[in-house]
C-alpha positions as CSV (number, residue, x, y, z in Angstrom):
1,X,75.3,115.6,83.1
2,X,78.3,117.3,82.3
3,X,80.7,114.3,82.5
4,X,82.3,113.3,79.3
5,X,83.5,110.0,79.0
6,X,86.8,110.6,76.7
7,X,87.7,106.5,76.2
8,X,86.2,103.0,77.2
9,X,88.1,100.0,77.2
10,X,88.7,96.9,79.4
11,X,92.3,97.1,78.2
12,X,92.7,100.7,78.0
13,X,92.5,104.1,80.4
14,X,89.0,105.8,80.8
15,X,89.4,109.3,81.2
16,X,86.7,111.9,81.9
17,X,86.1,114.8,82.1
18,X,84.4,116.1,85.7
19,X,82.5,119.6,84.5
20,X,81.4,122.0,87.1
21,X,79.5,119.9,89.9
22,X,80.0,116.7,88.3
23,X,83.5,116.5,90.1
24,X,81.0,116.3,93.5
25,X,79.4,113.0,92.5
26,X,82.5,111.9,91.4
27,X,84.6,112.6,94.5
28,X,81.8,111.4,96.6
29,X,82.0,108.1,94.8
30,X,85.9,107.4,95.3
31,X,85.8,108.7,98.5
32,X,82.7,106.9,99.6
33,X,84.7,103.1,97.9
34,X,88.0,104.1,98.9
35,X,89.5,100.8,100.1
36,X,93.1,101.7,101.0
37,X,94.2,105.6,100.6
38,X,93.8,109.1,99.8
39,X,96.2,111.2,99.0
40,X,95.4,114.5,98.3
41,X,97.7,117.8,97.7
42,X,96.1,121.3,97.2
43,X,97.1,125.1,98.2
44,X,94.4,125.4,100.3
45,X,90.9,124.3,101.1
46,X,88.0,125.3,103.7
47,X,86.8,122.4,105.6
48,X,82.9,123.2,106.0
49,X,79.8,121.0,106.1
50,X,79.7,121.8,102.1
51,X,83.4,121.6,101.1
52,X,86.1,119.0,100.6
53,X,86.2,118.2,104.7
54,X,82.6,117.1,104.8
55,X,83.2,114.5,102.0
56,X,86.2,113.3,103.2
57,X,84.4,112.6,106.1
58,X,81.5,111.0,105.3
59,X,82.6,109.5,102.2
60,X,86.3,108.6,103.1
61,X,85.7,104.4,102.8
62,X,86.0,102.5,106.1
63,X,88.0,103.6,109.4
64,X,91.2,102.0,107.9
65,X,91.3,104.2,104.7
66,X,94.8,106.1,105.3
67,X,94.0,110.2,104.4
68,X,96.9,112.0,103.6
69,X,95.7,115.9,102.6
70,X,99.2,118.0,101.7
71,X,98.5,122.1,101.8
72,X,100.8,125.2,101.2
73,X,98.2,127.4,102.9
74,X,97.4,126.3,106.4
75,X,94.3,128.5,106.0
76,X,91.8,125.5,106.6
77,X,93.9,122.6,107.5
78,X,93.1,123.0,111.4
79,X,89.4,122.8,110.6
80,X,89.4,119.8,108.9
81,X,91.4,118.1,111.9
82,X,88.3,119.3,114.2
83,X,85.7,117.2,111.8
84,X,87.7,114.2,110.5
85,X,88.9,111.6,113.5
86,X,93.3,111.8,114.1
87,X,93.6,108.3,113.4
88,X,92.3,108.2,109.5
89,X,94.3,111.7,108.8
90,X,97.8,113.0,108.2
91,X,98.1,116.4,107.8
92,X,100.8,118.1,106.1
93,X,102.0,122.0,105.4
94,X,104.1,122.2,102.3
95,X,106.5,125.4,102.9
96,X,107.3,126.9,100.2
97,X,108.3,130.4,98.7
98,X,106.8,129.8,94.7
99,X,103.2,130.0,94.5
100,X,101.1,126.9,94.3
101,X,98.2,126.5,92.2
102,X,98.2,122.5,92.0
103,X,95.4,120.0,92.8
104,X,95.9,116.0,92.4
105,X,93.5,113.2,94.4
106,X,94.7,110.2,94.3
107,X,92.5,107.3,95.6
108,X,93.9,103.3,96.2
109,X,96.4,104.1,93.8
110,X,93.9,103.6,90.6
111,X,92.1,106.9,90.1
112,X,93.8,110.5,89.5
113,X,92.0,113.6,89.5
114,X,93.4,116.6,88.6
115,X,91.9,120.2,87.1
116,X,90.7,123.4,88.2
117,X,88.3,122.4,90.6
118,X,89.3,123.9,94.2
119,X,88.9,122.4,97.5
120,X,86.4,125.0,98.8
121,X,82.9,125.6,98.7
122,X,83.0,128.4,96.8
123,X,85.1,126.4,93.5
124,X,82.9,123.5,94.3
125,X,79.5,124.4,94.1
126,X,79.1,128.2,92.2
127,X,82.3,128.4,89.7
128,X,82.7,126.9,86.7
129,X,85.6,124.4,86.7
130,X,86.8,121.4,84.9
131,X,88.8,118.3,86.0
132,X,90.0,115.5,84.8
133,X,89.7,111.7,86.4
134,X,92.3,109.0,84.8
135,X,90.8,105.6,86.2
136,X,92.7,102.2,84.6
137,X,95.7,103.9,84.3
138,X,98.6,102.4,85.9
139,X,101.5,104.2,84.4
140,X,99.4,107.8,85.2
141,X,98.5,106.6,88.6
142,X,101.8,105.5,89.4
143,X,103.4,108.9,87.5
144,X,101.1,111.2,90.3
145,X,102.6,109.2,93.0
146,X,106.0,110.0,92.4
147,X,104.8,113.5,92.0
148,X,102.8,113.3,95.3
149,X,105.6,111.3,97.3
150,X,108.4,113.5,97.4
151,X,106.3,116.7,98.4
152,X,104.4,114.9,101.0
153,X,108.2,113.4,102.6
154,X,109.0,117.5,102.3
155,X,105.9,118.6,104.3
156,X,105.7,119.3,107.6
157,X,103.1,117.9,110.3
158,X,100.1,119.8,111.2
């Protein structure tokens, strides 16, 4: 596997490193023990039976995990409304004139996952990314939410 494990300590943040499909499993895995929320902010994303909308769906905890997905392209935001049920989604379109190449997950509040990886098939499954996943990390969880907050309370309803 290509997953790097960067620091191990009960005390201390474990970082690693999610290497081309790697970030799958990982994904899968929060998604799938998600207890509370998701928050997730990307430019843009297809919603396919291979993509980001099919683990969200299948993977996204139990009914009362709160999904909040942020775009700036509204390219595939109406498809993954079709395949994930209203009441566990919030959709948002983030308007805005600069481009936008930024990606942060944010599950229950203790894991951040940022990197290259891309919310469609294509970046998912035949490029070669890396991401990183922060897990123990209060202060860095806690830092991506204030970055995630303001931008969601700026987006608009889908």
């Amino acid at each position: 596997t290509g997953e790097a494990e960067l620091s191990k300590s009960k005390n201390s943040a474990r970082v690693r490193l999610l290497i081309d499909n790697d970030f799958v499993a990982y994904m899968r895995h929060a998604f799938r023990f998600a207890r509370e929320s998701i928050d997730i902010f990307t430019p843009r994303f297809r919603a396919s039976t291979r993509g980001i909308g099919n683990l969200i769906r299948h993977n996204a905890g139990v009914g009362n995990v709160k999904i909040r997905v942020l775009v700036t392209d509204l390219g595939g935001a109406r498809s993954l409304r079709a395949i994930v049920p209203e009441k566990r989604l919030q959709l948002r379109i983030l308007e805005t004139t600069q481009r936008n190449h930024e990606r942060l997950v944010i599950v229950d509040g203790e894991k951040y996952i940022t990197g290259s990886h891309g919310f469609t098939p294509t970046s998912l499954f035949n490029s070669r990314e890396i991401s990183v996943a922060v897990e123990q990390s209060p202060d860095v969880c806690s830092a991506a939410a204030m970055r995630f907050e303001p931008l969601w309370s700026r987006g608009r309803p889908v």
